[in-house]
C-alpha positions in Angstrom: 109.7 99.7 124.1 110.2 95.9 124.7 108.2 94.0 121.9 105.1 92.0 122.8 105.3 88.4 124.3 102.0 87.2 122.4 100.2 87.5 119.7 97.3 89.2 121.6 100.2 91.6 122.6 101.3 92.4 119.4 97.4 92.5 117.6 96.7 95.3 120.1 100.1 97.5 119.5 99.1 96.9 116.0 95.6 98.8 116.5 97.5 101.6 118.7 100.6 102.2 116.9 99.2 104.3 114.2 96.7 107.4 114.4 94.3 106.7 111.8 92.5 102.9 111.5 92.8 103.1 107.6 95.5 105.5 105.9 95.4 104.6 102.1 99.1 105.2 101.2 101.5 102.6 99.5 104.9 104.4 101.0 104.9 103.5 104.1 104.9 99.7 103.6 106.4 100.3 100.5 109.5 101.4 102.7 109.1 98.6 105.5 109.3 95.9 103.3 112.7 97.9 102.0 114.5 97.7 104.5 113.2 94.0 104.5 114.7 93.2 101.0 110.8 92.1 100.6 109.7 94.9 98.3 109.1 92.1 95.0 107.4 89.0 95.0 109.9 86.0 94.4 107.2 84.1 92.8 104.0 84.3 90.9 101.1 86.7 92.1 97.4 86.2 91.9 95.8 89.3 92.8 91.5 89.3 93.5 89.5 92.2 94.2 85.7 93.4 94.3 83.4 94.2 96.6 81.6 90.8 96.9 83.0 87.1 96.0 86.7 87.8 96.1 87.1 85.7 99.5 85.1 82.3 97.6 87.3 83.1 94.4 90.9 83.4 96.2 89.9 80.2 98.4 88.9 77.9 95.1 92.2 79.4 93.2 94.6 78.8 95.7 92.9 75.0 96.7 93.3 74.3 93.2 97.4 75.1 93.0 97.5 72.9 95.5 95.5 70.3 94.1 98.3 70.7 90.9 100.7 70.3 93.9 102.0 73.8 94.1 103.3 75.1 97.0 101.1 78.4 98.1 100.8 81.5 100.3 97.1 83.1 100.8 96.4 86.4 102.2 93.0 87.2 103.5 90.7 89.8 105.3 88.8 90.0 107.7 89.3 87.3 110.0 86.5 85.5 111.8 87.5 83.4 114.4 91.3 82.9 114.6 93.5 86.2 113.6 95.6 83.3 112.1 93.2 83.3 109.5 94.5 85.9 107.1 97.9 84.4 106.6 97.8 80.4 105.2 100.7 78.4 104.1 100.2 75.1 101.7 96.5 75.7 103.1 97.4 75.6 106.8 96.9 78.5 109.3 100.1 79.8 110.2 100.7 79.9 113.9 101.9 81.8 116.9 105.5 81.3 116.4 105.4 82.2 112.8 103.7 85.3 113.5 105.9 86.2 116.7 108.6 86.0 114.4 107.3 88.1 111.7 105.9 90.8 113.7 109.1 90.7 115.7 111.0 91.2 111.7 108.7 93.8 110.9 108.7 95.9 113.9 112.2 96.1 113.5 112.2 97.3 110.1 109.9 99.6 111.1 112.0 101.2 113.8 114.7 101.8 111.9 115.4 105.1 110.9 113.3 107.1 110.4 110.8 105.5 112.0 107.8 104.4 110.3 104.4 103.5 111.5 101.7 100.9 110.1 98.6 100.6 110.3 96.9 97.3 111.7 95.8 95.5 107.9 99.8 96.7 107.0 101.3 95.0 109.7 99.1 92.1 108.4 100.1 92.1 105.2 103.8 92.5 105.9 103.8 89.8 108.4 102.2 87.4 105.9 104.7 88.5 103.1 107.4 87.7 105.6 106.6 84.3 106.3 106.1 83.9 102.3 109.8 85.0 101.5 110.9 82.3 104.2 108.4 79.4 103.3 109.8 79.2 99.6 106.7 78.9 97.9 105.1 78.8 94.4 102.9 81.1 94.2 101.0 83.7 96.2 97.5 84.5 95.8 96.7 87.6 97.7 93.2 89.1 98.6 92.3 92.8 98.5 91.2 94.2 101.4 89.3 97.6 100.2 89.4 99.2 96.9 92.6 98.7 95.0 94.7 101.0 93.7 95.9 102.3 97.1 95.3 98.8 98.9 98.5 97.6 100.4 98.3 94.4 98.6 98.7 96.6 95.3 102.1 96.7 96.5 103.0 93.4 94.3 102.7 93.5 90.8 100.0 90.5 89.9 101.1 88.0 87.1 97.0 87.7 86.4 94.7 89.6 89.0 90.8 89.5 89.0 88.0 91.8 89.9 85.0 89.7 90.9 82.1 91.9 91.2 81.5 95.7 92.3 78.5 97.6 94.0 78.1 100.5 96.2 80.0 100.0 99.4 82.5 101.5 101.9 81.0 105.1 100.1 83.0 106.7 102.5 86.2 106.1 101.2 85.5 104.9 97.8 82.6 107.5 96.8 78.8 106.3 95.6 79.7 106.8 91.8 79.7 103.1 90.6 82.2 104.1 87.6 84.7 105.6 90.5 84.7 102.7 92.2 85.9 100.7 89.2 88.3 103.0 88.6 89.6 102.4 92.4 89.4 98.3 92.0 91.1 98.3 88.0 94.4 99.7 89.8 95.1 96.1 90.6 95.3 95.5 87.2 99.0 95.7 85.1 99.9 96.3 81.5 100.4 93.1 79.2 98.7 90.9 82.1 95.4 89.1 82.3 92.7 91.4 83.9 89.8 89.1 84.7 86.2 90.6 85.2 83.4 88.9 87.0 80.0 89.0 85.7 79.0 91.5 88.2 81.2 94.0 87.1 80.5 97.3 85.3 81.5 98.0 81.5 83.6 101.0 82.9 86.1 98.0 84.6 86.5 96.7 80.7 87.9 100.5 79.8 89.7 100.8 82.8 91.4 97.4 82.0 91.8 98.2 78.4 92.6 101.6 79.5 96.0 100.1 81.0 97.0 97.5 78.2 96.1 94.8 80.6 94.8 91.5 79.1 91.1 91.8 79.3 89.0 89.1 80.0 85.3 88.9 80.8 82.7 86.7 82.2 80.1 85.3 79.4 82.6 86.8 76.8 86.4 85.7 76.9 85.1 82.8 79.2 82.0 81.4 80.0 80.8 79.1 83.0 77.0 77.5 81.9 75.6 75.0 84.7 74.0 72.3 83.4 72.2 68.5 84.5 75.6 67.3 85.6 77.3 69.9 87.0 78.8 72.9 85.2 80.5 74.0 82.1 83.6 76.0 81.3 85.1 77.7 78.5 88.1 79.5 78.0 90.0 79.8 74.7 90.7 76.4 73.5 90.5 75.2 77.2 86.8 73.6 77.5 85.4 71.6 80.4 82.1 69.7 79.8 80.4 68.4 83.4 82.8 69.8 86.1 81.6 69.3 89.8 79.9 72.3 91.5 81.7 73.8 94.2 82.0 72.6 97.8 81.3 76.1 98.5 77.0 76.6 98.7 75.1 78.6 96.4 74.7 79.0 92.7 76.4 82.2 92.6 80.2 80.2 93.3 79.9 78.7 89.7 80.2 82.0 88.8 83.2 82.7 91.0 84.8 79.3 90.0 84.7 80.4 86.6 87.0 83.3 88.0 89.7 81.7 89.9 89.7 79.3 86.7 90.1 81.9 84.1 92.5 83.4 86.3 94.8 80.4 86.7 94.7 79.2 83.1 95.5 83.3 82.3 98.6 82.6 84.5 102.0 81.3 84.1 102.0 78.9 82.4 103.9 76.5 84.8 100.8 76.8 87.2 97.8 76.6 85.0 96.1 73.4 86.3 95.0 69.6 84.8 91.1 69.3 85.2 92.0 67.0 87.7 93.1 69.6 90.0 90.7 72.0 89.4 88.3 69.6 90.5 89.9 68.1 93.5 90.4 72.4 94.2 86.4 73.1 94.2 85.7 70.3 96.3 88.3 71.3 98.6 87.9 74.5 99.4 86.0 76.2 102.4 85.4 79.9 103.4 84.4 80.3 106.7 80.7 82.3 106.9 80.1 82.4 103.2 76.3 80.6 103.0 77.7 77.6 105.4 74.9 75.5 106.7 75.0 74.0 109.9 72.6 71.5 111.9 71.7 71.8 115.9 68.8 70.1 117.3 66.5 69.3 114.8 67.2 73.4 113.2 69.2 74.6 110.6 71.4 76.8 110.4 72.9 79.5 107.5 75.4 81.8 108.3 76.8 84.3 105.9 78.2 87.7 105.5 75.9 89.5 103.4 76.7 92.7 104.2 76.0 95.0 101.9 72.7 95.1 99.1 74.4 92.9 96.1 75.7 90.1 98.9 71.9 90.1 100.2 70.5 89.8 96.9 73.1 86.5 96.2 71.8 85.3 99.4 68.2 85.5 98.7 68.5 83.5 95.6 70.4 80.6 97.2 67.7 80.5 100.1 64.9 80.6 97.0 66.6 77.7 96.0 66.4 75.7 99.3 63.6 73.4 100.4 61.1 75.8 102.1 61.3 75.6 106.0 59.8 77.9 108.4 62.7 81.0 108.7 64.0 83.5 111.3 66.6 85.9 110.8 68.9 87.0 112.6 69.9 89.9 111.7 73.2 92.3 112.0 74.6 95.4 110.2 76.9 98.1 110.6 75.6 101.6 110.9 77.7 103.0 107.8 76.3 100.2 105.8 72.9 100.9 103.1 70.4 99.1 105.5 67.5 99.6 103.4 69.2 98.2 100.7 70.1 95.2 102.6 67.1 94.2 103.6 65.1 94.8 100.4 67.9 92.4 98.8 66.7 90.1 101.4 63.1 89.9 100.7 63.9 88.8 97.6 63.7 85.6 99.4 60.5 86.2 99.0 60.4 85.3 102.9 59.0 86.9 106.1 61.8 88.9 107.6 61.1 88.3 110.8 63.5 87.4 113.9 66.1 89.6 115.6 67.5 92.7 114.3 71.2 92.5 116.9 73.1 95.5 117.9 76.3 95.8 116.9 78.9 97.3 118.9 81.6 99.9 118.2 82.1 103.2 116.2 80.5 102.2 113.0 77.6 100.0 115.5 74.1 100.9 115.9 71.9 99.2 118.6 69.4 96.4 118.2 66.7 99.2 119.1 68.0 101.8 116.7 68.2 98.2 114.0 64.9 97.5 114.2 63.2 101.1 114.3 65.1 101.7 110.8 63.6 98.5 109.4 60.4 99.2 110.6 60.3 102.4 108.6 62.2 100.5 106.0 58.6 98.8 105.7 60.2 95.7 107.9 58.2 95.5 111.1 58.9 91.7 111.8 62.1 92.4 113.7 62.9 92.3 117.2 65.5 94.3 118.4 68.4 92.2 120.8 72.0 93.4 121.6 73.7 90.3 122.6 74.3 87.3 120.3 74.8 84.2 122.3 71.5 84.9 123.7 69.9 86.0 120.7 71.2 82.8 119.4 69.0 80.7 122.3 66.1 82.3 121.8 65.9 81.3 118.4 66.9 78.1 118.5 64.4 77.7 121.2 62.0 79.4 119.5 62.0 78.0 115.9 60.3 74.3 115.7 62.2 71.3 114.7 62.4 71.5 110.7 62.6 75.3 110.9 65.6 76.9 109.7 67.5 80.3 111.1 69.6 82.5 108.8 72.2 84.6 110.5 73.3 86.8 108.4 75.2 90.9 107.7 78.4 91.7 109.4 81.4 89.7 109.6 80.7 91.4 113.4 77.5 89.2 113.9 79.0 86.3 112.1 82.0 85.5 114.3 79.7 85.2 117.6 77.4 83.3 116.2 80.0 81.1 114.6 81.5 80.7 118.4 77.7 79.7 120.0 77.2 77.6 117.1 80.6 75.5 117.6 80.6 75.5 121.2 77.4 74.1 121.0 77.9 71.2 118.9 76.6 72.0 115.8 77.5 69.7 113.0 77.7 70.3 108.9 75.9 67.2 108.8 71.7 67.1 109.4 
């Protein structure tokens, strides 16, 4: 077959090409990037995993090599509003031709013989390791997209790889033991190399690591983040940091995950561990689309963040506690495989009406606003009105909410790109 002209082209081949969605198998990329002379990193690798945080943590570590002026490659997942997204170089979205290029390089590899087929997140990852090779760069800091022993990304031995926090999600492929899971997201980790743990983290991630020979290092123990009147403290061996700025990004919980990416740069080679200068120009530089962003349209604010599953909600609830109170309306939106009960009970911990719109989300793993908000009712959360479109469930609240009030849009990274897309196109600002 002749390759795809665009992007769009090639993004829908790559959904097509192989039978299952998610086939967790190393060997087929493993061979693709063979045949690519691309199996090895030519650089440093920072490696993050976990089920919540690891987006915030890779963002901050990879702002801050920059900041040290290193030259960087970061891999991310899911997208929200660009595909371009997932693959950044020196902090700048790569673009059409890049990827044309690299999906035209890996294609090719794969149809040599014998063929080989990839799935859609391999394809990604390929094409962003690609366009690393070529660019040159310092180091790469790469983001796990589910578990992490059989996650493509474990492809690449990390020089220092962290594990930012674990709780009971995607059960379906990673079981709803707790211990399992760790044992799925400590495969990132390698002998003889830093293995950082969040806070959040169970103590069966400390055997796993030391299980492995890795270098263990945990939160509150190893290294310790403390916020205090001006800012926040961090400790690390003999590396301590009295008043740092918080984050750029919102919420108490990113101290916690700056602590993270710091331990694991300053774990790293030593050639990229940073001044304090650059980790501080790296917090205040670094964004993450839908994680707790507020934004400002007529007279209403608005929170948008992906807390998806019951430990994200909780996180959410105590940044919101934390807020000036407004009057609140939710708008709601999670998938059908997702602990729903959960979710909401994190986010009463708000200690907030949930009331507002429970949308439907489309799709296999999608449930209808209807079926949303008959669940929650029996969940013991009647305030919920069920909708199934966004922009105009978007409307209504903005309509409805008075001046001063304040609207949190919040679950699926499904429900946070179209509200991301009304909010933008209608002139919302970061700014009250």
């Amino acid at each position: 077959m002749s390759p795809p002209e665009t992007v769009e082209g090639w993004l829908a081949l790559h959904q097509q090409v192989h039978p299952l969605a998610m086939d967790f198998t190393l060997e087929r990329l493993r061979c693709v990037l063979q045949r690519l002379s691309m199996a090895a990193a030519p650089c440093p690798v920072f490696t993050v995993g976990g089920t919540n945080g690891k987006g915030s943590v890779t963002a901050m570590a990879e702002a801050i090599l920059r900041a040290h002026g290193k030259r960087t490659g970061l891999f991310t997942s899911p997208h929200l509003l660009h595909y371009h997204e997932r693959i950044r170089i020196d902090g700048a979205m790569v673009t059409d031709d890049d990827l044309q290029a690299a999906f035209n390089a890996v294609w090719s590899a794969c149809e040599q013989a014998p063929a080989v087929t990839l799935t859609y997140f391999e394809h990604s990852l390929a094409a962003a390791v690609w366009l690393f090779h070529r660019a040159g760069l310092d180091a790469w800091v790469l983001e796990v997209g589910l578990g992490g022993r059989l996650d493509s990304v474990n492809l690449f031995d990390a020089d220092a790889a962290a594990v930012v926090s674990i709780g009971l999600d995607h059960v379906a492929v990673l079981g709803n033991d707790i211990h399992g899971i760790a044992r799925e997201k400590a495969g990132i980790f390698r002998a003889g190399r830093p293995a950082i743990c969040g806070a959040a983290v169970p103590v069966s991630l400390h055997d796993c690591a030391l299980a492995c020979n890795a270098g263990l290092l945990r939160a509150g123990v190893e290294f310790t983040a403390v916020t205090a009147v001006a800012g926040w403290d961090f400790c690390l061996g003999s590396t301590t940091w009295a008043a740092l700025p918080l984050p750029a990004l919102a919420g108490p919980h990113q101290v916690g995950n700056a602590a993270v990416a710091l331990a694991l740069l300053l774990s790293g080679p030593l050639a990229l561990r940073p001044t304090r200068a650059a980790v501080e120009a790296g917090l205040g530089a670094a964004r993450v689309l839908g994680r707790f962003e507020r934004y400002w349209l007529g007279g209403r604010e608005w929170i948008v963040d992906v807390a998806h599953n019951p430990p994200a909600a909780e996180v959410l609830a105590t940044a919101l506690r934390g807020l000036p109170v407004a009057p609140t309306s939710f708008l709601l939106g999670v998938l059908g495989d997702k602990d729903l009960a959960g979710v909401l009970a994190g986010l009463a911990q708000a200690e907030l009406p949930l009331q507002g719109i429970a949308l439907g989300l489309g799709g296999e793993r999608g449930r209808t606003g209807a079926e949303f908000a008959q669940l929650a009712t029996a969940a013991g959360y009647p305030g919920l009105q069920p909708a199934e479109e966004a922009a105009a469930a978007c409307a209504g609240l903005q309509a409805s909410v008075g001046e001063g009030g304040r609207i949190v849009a919040c679950g699926s990274f499904v429900l946070v790109t179209p509200v991301l897309e009304w909010l933008l196109a209608q002139g919302a600002t970061r700014e009250p």
